[in-house]
C-alpha positions as CSV (number, residue, x, y, z in Angstrom):
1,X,-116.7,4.0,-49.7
2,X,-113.3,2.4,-50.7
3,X,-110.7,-0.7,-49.8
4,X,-108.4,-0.9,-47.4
5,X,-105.6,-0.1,-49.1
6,X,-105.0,-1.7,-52.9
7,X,-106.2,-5.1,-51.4
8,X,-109.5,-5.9,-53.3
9,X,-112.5,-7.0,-50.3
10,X,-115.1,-9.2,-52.3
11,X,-117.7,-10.0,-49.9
12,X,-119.5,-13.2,-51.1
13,X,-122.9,-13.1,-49.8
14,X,-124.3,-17.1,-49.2
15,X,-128.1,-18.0,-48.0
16,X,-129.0,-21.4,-49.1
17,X,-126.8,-24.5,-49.3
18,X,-126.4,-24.4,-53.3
19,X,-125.1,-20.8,-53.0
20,X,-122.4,-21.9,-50.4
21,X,-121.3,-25.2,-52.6
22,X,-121.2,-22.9,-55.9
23,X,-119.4,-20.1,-53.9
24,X,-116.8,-21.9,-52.3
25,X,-114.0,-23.2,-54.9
26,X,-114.3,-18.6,-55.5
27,X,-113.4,-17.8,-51.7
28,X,-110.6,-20.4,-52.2
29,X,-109.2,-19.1,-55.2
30,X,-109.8,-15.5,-53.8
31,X,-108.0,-16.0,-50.1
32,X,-104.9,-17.8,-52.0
33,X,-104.3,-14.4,-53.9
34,X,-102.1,-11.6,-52.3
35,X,-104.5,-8.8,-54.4
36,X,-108.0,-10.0,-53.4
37,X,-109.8,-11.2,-49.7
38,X,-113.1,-13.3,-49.7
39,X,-115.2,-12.0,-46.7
40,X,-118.2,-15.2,-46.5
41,X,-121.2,-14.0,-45.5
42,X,-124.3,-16.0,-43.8
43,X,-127.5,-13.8,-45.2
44,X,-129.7,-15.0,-42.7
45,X,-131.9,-17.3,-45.3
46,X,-131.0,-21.0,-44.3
47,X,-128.6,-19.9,-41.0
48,X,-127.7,-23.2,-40.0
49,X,-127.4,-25.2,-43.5
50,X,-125.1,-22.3,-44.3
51,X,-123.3,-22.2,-41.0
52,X,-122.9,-26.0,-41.6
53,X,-122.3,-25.8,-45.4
54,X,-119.1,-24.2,-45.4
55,X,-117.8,-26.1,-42.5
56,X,-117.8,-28.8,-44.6
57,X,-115.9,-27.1,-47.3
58,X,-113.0,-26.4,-44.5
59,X,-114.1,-22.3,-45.1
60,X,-114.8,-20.1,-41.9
61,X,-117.8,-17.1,-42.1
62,X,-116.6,-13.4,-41.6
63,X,-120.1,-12.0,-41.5
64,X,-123.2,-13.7,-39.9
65,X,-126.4,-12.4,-40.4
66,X,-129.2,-13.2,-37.4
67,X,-131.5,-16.1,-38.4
68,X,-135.0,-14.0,-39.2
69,X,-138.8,-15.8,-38.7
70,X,-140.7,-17.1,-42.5
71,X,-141.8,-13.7,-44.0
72,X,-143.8,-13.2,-47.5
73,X,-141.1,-12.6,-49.8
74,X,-141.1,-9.2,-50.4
75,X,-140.9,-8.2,-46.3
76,X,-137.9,-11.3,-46.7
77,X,-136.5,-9.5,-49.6
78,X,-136.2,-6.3,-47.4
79,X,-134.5,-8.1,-44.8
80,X,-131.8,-9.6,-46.5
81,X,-131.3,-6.3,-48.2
82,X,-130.6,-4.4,-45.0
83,X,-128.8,-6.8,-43.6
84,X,-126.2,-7.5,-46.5
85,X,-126.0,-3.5,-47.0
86,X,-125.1,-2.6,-43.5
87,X,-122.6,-6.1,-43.4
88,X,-120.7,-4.6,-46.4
89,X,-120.9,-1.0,-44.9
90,X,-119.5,-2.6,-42.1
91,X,-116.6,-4.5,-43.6
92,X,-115.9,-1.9,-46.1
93,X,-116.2,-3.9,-48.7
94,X,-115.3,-3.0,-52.5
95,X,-117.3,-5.4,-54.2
96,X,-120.2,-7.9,-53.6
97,X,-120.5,-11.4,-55.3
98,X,-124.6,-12.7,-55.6
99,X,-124.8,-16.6,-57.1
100,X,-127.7,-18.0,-58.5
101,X,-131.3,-17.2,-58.5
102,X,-132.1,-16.9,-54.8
103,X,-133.7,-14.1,-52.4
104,X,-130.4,-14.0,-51.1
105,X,-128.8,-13.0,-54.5
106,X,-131.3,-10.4,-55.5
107,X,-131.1,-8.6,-52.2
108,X,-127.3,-8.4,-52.8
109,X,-127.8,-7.1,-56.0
110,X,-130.2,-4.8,-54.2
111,X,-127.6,-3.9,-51.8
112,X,-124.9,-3.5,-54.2
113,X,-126.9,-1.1,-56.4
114,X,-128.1,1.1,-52.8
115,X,-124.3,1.6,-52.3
116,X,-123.1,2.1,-55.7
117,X,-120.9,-0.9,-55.4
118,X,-119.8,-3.3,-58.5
119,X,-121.7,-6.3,-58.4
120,X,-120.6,-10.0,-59.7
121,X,-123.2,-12.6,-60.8
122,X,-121.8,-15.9,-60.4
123,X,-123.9,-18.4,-62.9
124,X,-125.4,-15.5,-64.7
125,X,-127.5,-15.4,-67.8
126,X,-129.4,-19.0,-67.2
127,X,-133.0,-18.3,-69.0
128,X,-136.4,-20.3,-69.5
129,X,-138.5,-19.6,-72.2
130,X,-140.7,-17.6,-70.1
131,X,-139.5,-14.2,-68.3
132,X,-141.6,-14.8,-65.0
133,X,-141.1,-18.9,-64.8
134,X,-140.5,-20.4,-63.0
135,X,-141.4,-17.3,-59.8
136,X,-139.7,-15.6,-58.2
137,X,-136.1,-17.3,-59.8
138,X,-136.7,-16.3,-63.3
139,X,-137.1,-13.0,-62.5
140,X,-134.5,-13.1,-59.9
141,X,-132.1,-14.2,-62.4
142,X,-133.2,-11.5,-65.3
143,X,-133.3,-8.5,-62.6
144,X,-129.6,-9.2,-60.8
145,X,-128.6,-9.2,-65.1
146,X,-129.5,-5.8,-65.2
147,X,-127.2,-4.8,-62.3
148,X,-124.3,-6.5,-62.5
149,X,-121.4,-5.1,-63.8
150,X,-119.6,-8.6,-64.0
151,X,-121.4,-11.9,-65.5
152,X,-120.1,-14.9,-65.1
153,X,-121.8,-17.6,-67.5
154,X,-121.1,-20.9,-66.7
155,X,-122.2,-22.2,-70.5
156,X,-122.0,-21.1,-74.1
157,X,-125.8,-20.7,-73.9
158,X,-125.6,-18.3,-70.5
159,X,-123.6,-16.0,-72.6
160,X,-125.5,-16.0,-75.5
161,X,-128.8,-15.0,-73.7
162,X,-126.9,-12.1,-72.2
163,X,-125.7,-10.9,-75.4
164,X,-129.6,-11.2,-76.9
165,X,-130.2,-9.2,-73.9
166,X,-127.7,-6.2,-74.4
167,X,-125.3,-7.3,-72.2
168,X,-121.7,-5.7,-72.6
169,X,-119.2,-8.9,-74.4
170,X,-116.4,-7.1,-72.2
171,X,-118.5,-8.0,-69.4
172,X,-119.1,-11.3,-70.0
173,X,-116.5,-14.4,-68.5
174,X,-117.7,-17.5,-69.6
175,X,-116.2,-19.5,-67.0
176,X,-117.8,-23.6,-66.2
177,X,-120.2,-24.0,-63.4
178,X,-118.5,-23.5,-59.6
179,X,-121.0,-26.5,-58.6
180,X,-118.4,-28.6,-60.8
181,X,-115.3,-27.7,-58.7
182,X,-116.7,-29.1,-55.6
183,X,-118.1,-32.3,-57.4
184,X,-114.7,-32.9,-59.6
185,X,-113.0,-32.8,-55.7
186,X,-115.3,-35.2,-54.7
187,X,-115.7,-37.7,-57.1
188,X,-111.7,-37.4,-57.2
189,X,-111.2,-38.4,-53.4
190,X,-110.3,-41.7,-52.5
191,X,-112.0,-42.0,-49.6
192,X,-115.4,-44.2,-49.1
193,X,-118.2,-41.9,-48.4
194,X,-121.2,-43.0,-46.2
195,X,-124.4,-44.0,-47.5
196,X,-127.8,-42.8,-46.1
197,X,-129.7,-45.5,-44.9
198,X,-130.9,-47.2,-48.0
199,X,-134.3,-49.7,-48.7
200,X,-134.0,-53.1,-49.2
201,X,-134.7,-52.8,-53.2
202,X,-132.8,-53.8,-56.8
203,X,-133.5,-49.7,-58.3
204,X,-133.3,-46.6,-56.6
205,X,-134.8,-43.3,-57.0
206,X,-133.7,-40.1,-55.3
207,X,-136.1,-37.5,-54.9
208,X,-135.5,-34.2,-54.1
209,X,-138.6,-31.3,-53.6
210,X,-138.2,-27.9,-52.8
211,X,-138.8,-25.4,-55.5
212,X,-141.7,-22.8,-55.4
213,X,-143.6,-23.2,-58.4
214,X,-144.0,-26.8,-57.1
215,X,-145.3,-25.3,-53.3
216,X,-149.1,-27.4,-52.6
217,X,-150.9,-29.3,-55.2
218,X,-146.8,-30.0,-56.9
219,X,-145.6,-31.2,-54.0
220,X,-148.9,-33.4,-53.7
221,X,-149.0,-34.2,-57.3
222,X,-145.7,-35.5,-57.3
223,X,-146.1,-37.4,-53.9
224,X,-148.9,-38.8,-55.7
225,X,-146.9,-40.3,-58.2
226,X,-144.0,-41.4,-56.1
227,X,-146.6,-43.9,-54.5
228,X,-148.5,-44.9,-57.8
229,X,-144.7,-45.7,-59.6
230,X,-144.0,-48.2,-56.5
231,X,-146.9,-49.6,-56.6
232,X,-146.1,-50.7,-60.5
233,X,-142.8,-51.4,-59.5
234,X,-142.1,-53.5,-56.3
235,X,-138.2,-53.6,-56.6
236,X,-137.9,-49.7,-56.7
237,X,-137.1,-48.1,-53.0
238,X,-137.2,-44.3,-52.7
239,X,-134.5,-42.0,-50.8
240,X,-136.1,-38.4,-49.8
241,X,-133.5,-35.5,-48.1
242,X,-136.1,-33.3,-46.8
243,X,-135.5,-29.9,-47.5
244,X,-135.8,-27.7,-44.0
245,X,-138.8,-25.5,-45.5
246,X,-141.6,-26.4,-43.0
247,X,-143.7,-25.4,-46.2
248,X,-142.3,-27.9,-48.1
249,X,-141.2,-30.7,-45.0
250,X,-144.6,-31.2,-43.7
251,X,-146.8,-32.1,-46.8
252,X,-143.9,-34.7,-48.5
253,X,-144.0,-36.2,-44.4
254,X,-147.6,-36.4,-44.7
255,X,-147.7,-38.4,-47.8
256,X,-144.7,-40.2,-48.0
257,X,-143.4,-41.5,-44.3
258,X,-145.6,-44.4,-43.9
259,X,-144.1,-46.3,-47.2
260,X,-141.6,-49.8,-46.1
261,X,-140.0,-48.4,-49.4
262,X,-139.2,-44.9,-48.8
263,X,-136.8,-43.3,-46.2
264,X,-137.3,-40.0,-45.5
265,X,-133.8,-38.1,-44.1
266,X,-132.7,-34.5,-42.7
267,X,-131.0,-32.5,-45.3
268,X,-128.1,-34.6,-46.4
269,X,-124.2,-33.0,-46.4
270,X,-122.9,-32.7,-49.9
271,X,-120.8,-36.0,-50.3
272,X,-123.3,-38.4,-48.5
273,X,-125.9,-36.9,-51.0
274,X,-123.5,-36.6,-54.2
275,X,-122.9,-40.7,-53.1
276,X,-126.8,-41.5,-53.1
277,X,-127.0,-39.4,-56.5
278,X,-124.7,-41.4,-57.9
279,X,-125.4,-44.8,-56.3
280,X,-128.8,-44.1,-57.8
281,X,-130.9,-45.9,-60.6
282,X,-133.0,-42.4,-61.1
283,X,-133.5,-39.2,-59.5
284,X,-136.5,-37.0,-59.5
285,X,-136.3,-33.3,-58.9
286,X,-137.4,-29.8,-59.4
287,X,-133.7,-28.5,-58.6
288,X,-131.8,-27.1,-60.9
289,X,-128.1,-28.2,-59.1
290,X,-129.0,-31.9,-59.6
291,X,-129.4,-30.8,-63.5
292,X,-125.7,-30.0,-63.5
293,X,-124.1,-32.6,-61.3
294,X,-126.5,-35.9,-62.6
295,X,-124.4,-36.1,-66.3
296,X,-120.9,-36.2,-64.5
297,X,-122.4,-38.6,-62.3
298,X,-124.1,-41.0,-65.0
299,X,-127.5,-40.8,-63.2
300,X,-130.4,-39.9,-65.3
301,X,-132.9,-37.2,-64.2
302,X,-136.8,-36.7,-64.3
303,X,-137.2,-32.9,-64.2
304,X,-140.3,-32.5,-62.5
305,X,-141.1,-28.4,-63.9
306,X,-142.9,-26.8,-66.7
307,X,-139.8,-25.6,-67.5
308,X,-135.9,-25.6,-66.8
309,X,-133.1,-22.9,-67.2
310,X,-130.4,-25.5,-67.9
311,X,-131.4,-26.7,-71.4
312,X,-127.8,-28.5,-72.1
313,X,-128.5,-31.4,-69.3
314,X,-131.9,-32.1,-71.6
315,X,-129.7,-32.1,-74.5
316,X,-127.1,-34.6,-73.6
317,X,-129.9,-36.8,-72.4
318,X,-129.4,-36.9,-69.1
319,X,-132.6,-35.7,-68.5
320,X,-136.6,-35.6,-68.9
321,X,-138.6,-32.5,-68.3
322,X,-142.1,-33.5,-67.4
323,X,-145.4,-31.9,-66.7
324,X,-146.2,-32.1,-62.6
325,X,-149.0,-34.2,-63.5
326,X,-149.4,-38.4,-61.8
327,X,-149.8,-40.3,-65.2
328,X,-146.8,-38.2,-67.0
329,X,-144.2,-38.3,-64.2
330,X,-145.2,-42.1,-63.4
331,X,-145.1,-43.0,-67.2
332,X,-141.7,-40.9,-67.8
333,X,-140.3,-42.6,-64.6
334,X,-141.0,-46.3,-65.5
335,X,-139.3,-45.6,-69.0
336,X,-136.2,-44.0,-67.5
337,X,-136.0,-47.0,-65.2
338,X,-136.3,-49.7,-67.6
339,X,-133.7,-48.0,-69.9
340,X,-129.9,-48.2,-70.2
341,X,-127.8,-46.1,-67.5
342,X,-126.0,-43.3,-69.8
343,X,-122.5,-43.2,-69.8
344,X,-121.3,-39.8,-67.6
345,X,-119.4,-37.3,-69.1
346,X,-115.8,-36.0,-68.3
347,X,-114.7,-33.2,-66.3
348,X,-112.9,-32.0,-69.9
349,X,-113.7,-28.5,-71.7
350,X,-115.9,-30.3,-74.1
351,X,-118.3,-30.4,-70.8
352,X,-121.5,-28.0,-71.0
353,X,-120.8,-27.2,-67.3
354,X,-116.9,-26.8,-67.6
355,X,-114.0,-28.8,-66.1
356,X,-114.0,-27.8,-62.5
357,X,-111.8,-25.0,-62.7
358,X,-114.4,-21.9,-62.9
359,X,-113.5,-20.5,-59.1
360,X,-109.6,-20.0,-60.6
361,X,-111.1,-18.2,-63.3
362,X,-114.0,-16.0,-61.9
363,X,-110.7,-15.2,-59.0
364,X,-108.5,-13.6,-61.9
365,X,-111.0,-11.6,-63.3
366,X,-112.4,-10.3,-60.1
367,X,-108.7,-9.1,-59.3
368,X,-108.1,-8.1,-62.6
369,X,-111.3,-5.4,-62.6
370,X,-110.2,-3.6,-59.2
371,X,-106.8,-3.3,-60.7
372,X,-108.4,-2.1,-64.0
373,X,-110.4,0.5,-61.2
374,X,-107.7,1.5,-59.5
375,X,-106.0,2.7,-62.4
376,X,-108.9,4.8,-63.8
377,X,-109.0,6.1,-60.6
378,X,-105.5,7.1,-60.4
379,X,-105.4,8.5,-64.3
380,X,-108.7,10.4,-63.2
381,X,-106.9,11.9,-59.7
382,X,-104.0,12.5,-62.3
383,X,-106.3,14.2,-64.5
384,X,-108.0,16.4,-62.2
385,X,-104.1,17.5,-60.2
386,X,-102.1,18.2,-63.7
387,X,-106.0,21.0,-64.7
């Protein structure tokens, strides 16, 4: 399969809201160039949140996958993969871009490799100490390292676990996290963003559930402790954005609607939630975004996980990795309440996650390696006409 033409087609395959935010600033950067196009596709994962997602970012889809029913995840696995394969068959695209750790990013890793295709990894080489946790994203992450022919690491750490692994220097672009060049553009704009509905309390916590390793007794354990820490502490309200997994929707409804000091929304739009992050005294999370964004923001973070793939946030001291256990996660909170609100950090290149500028920079070098594959092509077609 080839371009169309010398113009490089980079489809950028998107399937949960995180993937679109740390995708965007890279379609940007890609459709302002005259040697590259950015062809945004909608996998099929989260349909609408995508669909929505990048509406808010002002970027149109060129490829939308059909919403599919809740499958196990290797039967989901399959489905992205077929579907992302025949879209870049379709579009004739030269090179496909997976972010992150999701289904959606292995199966275009998947896809890339069943087409011989180059693939990118955007936020590559992010590692825990153990090769399967947390499941499936750990080994997600270390399988889409092993078939990429571009990694881009967003920290000095990223790119030193892909060199432990093997990993080519030359293909290696240490870059800054994308997430940062949407939150710099935000927390840069002048304009007053709406607030959520908020409870009547002094302190503030934001919660946010939705990772596997934390599907049943996490999600109860932590619900659990949500209600024990209010009970301690009468001037703390809660703010929930429900994620849209029915898996994960139904049991945080179940323990947590009935509270006077807990609202429970839909899935909050980026700046609404990047203003409750910020407007609050503490957040509580198993996601791994909210890692990155908290120390710009000055919020401090309970990381509710056995174990976390973004090491730096822990040490700045922005946050607290805890075990998913009540008297841990309600002891750890109380202390992180009661204690001074750090000071948040710059968008400078001192930053662990980079200055905001990482879409500019994954854009060069993604133009950069189709003109470096051009020319072997050409020397090799020059090779084989002058035997």
């Amino acid at each position: 399969m080839s371009a169309r033409g010398s113009r490089q087609r980079v489809q950028l395959v998107a399937g949960t809201r995180p993937e679109c935010l740390k995708l965007a600033s890279v379609a940007r950067a890609l459709r302002a160039r005259d040697d590259a196009s950015a062809l945004l596709m909608n996998s099929g994962q989260h349909v609408e949140m995508v669909a929505r997602s990048f509406a808010q970012l002002g970027l149109g889809l060129d490829i939308i996958a059909p919403q599919y029913r809740a499958q196990s995840l290797s039967a989901t696995l399959r489905t992205l993969r077929a579907g992302i394969r025949d879209a870049a068959c379709s579009a004739q695209a030269s090179l496909l871009v997976a972010q992150g750790d999701t289904s959606t990013a292995y199966a275009t890793a998947l896809a890339a490799r069943d087409l011989g295709l180059p693939l990118a990894h955007v936020e590559a080489g992010l590692r825990t100490d153990h090769p399967l946790r947390p499941f499936p994203e750990e080994y997600f992450r270390r399988a889409i390292g092993k078939l990429a022919q571009l990694h881009f690491a967003p920290t000095a750490l990223a790119e030193r676990n892909l060199l432990a692994e093997g990993i080519d220097a030359a293909s290696i672009h240490r870059v800054g996290n994308t997430a940062i060049d949407v939150l710099r553009e935000v927390v840069s704009d002048p304009n007053a963003i709406a607030l959520p509905q908020l409870p009547p309390t002094r302190r503030l916590i934001a919660l946010t559930l939705h990772r596997r390793e934390n599907y049943g007794r996490g999600l109860d354990t932590v619900c659990a402790a949500v209600l024990q820490l209010l009970d301690a502490e009468p001037d703390v309200g809660v703010v929930c954005p429900v994620h849209p997994n029915p898996t994960v929707g139904a049991r945080i409804r179940r323990h947590l609607s009935n509270h006077p000091r807990i609202v429970l929304t839909e899935p909050l739009d980026y700046r609404p939630f990047i203003a409750l992050l910020a407007r609050a005294t503490l957040a509580i999370t198993d996601s791994g975004g909210i890692q990155e964004e908290a120390p710009y923001l000055g919020t401090p973070i309970l990381v509710a996980r056995e174990n976390t793939e973004r090491p730096e946030t822990l040490a700045l001291g922005f946050a607290s990795l805890v075990p998913v256990h009540v008297p841990e996660i309600v002891s750890a909170a109380r202390a992180l309440l009661d204690a001074p609100r750090p000071q948040a950090i710059a968008f400078d290149a001192n930053a662990p996650y980079g200055d905001g500028h990482a879409g500019t920079r994954i854009a060069e070098v993604l133009a950069s390696f189709q003109l470096r594959s051009d020319r072997m092509k050409a020397q090799a077609g020059s090779a084989l006409f002058a035997a």
